[in-house]
C-alpha positions as CSV (number, residue, x, y, z in Angstrom):
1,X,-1.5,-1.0,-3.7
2,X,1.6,-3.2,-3.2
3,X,2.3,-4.5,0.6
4,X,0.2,-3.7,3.4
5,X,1.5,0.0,4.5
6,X,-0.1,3.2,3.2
7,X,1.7,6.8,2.7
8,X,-0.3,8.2,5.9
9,X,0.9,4.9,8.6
10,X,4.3,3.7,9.6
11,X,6.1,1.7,12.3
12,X,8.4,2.2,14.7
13,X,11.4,0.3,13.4
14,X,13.2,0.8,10.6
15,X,12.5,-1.5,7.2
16,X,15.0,-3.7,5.8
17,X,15.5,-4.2,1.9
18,X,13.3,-7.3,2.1
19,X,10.6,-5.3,3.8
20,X,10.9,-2.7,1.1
21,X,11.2,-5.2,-1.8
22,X,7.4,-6.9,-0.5
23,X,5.8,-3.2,0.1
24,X,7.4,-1.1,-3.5
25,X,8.8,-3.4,-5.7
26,X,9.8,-0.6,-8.3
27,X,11.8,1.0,-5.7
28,X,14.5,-1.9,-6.7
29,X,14.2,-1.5,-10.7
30,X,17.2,-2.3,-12.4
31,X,16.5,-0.4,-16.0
32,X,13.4,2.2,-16.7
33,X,10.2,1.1,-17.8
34,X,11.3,0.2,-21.6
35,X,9.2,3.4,-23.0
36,X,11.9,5.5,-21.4
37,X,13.9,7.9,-24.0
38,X,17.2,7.2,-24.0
39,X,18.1,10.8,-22.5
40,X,16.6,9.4,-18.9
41,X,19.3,9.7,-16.3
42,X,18.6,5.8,-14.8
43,X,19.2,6.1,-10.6
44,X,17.3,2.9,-9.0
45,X,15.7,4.4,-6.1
46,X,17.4,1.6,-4.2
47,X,21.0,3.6,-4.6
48,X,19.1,6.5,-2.9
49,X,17.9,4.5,0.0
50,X,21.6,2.8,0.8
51,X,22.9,6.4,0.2
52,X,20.6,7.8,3.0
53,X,21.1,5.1,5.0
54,X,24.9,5.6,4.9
55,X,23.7,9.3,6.1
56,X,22.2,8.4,9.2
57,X,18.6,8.5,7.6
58,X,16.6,5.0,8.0
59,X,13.3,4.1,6.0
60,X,10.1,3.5,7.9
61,X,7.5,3.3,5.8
62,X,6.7,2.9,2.1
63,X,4.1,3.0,-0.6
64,X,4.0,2.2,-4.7
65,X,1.2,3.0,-7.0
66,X,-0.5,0.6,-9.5
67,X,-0.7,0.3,-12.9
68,X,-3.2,-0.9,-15.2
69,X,-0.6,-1.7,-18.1
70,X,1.2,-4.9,-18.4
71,X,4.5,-4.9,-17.2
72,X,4.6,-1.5,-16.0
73,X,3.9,-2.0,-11.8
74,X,7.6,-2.8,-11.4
75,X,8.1,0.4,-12.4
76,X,5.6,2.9,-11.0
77,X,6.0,5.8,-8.6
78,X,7.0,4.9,-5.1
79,X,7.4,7.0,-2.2
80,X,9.9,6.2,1.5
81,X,9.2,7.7,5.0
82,X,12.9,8.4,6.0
83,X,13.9,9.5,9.9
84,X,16.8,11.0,10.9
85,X,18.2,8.5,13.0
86,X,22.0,10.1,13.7
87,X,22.7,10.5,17.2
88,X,20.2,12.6,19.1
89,X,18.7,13.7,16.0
90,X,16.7,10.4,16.1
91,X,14.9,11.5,19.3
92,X,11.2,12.2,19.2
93,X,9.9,15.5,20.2
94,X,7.0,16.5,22.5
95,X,4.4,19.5,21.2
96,X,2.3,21.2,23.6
97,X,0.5,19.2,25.3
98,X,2.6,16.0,25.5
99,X,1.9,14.9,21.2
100,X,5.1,13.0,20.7
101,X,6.3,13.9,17.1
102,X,9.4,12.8,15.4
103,X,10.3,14.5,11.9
104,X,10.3,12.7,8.2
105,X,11.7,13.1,5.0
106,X,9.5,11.6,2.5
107,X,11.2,10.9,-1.3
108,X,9.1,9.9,-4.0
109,X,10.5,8.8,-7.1
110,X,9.3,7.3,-10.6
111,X,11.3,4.5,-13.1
112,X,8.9,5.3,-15.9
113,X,9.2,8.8,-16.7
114,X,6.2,10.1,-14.3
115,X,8.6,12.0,-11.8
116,X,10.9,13.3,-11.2
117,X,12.5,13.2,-7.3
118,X,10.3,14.6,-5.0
119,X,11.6,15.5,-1.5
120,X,9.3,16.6,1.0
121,X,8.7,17.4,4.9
122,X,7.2,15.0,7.1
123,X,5.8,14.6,10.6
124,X,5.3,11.0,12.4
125,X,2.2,11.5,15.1
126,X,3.1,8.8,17.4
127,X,0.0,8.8,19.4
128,X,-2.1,7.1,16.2
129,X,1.0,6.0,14.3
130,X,0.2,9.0,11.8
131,X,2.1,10.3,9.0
132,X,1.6,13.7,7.8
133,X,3.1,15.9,5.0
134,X,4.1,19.6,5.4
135,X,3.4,22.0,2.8
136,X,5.0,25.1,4.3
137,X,6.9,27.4,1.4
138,X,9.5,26.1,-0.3
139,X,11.6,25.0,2.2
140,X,9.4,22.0,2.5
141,X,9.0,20.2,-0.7
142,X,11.9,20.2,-3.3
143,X,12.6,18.3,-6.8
144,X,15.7,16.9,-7.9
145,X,16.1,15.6,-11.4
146,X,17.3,12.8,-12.7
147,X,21.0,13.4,-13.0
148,X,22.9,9.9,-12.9
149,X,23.9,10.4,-9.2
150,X,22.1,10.2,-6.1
151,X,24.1,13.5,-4.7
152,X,21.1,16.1,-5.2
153,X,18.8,13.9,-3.4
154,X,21.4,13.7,-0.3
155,X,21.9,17.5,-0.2
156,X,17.8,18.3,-0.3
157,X,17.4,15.8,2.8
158,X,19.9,18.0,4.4
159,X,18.0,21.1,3.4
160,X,14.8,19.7,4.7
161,X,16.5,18.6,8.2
162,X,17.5,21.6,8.2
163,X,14.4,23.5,8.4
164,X,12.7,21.2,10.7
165,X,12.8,23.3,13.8
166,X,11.0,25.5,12.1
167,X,8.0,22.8,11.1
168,X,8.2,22.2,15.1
169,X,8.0,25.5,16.5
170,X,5.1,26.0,13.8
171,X,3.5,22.8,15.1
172,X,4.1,24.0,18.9
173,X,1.8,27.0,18.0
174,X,-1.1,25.5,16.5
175,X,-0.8,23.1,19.7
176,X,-1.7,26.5,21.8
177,X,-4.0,27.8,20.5
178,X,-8.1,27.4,20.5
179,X,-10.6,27.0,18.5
180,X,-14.4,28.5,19.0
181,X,-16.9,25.5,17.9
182,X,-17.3,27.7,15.1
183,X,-14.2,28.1,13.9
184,X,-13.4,24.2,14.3
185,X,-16.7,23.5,12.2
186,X,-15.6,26.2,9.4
187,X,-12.1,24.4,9.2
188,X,-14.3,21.0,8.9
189,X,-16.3,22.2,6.0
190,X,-13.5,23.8,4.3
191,X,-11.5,20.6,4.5
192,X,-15.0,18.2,3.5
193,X,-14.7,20.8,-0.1
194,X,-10.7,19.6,-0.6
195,X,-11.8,16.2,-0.4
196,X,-15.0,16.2,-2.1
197,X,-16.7,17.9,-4.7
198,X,-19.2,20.9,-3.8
199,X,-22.0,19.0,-2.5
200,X,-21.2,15.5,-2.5
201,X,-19.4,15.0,0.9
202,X,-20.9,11.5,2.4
203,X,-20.7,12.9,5.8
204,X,-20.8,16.0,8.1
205,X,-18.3,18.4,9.2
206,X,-19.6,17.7,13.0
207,X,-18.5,13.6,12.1
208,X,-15.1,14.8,10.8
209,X,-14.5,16.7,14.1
210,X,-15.4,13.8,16.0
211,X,-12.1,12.6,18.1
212,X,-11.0,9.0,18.0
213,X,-9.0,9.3,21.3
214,X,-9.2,11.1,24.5
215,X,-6.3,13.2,23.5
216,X,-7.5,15.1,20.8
217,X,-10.6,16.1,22.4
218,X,-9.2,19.9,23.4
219,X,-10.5,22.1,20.5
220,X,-6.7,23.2,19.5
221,X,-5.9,23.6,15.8
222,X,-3.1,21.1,16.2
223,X,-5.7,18.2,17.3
224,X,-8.4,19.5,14.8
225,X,-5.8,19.6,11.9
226,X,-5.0,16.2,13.2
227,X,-9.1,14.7,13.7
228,X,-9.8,15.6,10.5
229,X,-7.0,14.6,8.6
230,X,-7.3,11.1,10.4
231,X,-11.0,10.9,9.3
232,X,-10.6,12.1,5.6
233,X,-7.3,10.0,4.7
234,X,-8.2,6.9,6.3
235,X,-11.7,7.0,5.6
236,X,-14.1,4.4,7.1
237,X,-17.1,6.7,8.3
238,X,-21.0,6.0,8.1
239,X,-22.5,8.3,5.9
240,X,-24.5,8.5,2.7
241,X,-24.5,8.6,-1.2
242,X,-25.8,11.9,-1.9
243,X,-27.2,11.3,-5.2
244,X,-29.0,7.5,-4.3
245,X,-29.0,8.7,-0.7
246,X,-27.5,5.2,0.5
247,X,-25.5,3.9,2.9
248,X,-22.4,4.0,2.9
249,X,-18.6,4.0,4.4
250,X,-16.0,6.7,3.4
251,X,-13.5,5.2,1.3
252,X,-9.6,6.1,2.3
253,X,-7.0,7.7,0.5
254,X,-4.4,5.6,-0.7
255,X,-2.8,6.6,-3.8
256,X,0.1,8.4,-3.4
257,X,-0.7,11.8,-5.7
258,X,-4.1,12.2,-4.0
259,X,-3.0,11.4,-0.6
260,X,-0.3,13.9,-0.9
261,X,-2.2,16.5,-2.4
262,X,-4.9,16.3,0.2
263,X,-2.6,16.5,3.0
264,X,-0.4,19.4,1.7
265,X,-3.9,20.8,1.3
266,X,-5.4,20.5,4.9
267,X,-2.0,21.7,6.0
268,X,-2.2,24.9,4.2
269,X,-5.8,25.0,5.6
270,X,-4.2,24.8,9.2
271,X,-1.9,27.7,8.4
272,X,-4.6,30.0,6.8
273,X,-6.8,29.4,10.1
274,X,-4.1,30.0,12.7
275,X,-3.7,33.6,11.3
276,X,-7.8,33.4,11.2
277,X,-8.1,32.7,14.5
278,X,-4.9,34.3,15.8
């Protein structure tokens, strides 16, 4: 990984160009990867990012994969944290319980053929400087394809603005209700399967539901979502090798594919057990 932020952490201020240009190089490519067919719309992500910032949208935190073949990193996918930052729409908002929560945008985008634009719903946990990724329908995760213009990108982020009181009024709920120890330790196990295979899990689902702070200690489904997310993407927990039995720490997720993938996971998770425990 390039720079020193992940897709699951960001700051509170917004980056500047230079910030960007030390954390996801390839977000400032001047021509595709050279393999390219000549039918590839070229848009360097940068053209989105000045777009959005003309919009009122400022980046916050940012991500690029690796690549194993010479030449290629300046080129891989790459993926932005964007907050709305026009007027009042740049205010945080409080869920039940005091969680102070501000809404994201997160674009991903590829100069080597791998992908397509990828817009997607986002939520910044302040309380552990937290970013997660909604997967709720449609409305929450869009693709725009490279069309020689940054003006489907611009209308999606709209979209997805859009539909975040809905993401918050979702998030309000979850923040109200309860969990039974045994539903909070079914939601553990189910989540320890998404991550690992059947079997093979390093650790327990009682160490997953383990709170890192005093605040998330109330069994709610918004702070259980949240406890176990924290554990399983950031990794870092004593457990063991189940096949040499030694041991050993849980490794995090940092590549931008599996990171997203698990979280849009666990967040379907969260919505199957609020109508579960409803």
């Amino acid at each position: 990984m390039t720079g020193h932020q992940n897709l699951n952490h960001g700051g509170t201020q917004p980056l500047s160009n230079d910030h960007l240009r030390a954390i996801a190089p390839s977000i400032f490519a001047e021509r595709p990867w050279h393999e390219m067919s000549t039918k590839y719309a070229f848009i360097p992500t940068i053209q989105v990012v000045d777009r959005l910032r003309s919009e009122g949208f400022q980046p916050f935190a940012a991500l690029q994969s690796t690549s194993r073949i010479p030449g290629k990193g300046d080129f891989t996918k790459h993926m932005i944290r964007f907050r709305d930052a026009r007027g009042s729409s740049s205010r945080s908002f409080a869920a039940a319980g005091g969680d102070l929560l501000v809404p994201e945008v997160l674009v991903i985008n590829a100069h080597d053929g791998m992908s397509a634009y990828h817009c997607m719903s986002g939520i910044f946990r302040f309380i552990c400087e937290n970013g997660l990724v909604v997967c709720d329908g449609e409305s929450s995760q869009m693709s725009v394809r490279h069309a020689g213009n940054t003006d489907g990108v611009i209308d999606v982020t709209y979209e997805l603005v859009e539909d975040f009181p809905r993401i918050l009024n979702a998030v309000d709920e979850w923040s109200q209700l309860r969990l039974a120890p045994p539903q909070q330790k079914a939601f553990a196990a189910a989540a320890l399967e998404l991550r690992y295979d059947e079997g093979k899990a390093p650790v327990s689902a009682e160490q997953i539901l383990t709170p890192r702070r005093e605040a998330d200690k109330t069994p709610t489904l918004w702070n259980t979502y949240n406890v176990v997310q924290e554990h399983l993407v950031d990794g870092g927990q004593r457990g063991r090798n189940t096949t040499s039995h030694r041991r050993q720490r849980t490794r995090p997720v940092n590549g931008i594919s599996e990171s997203t993938k698990l979280n849009k996971a666990l967040w379907r998770l969260a919505e199957e057990m609020k109508k579960l425990a409803c």
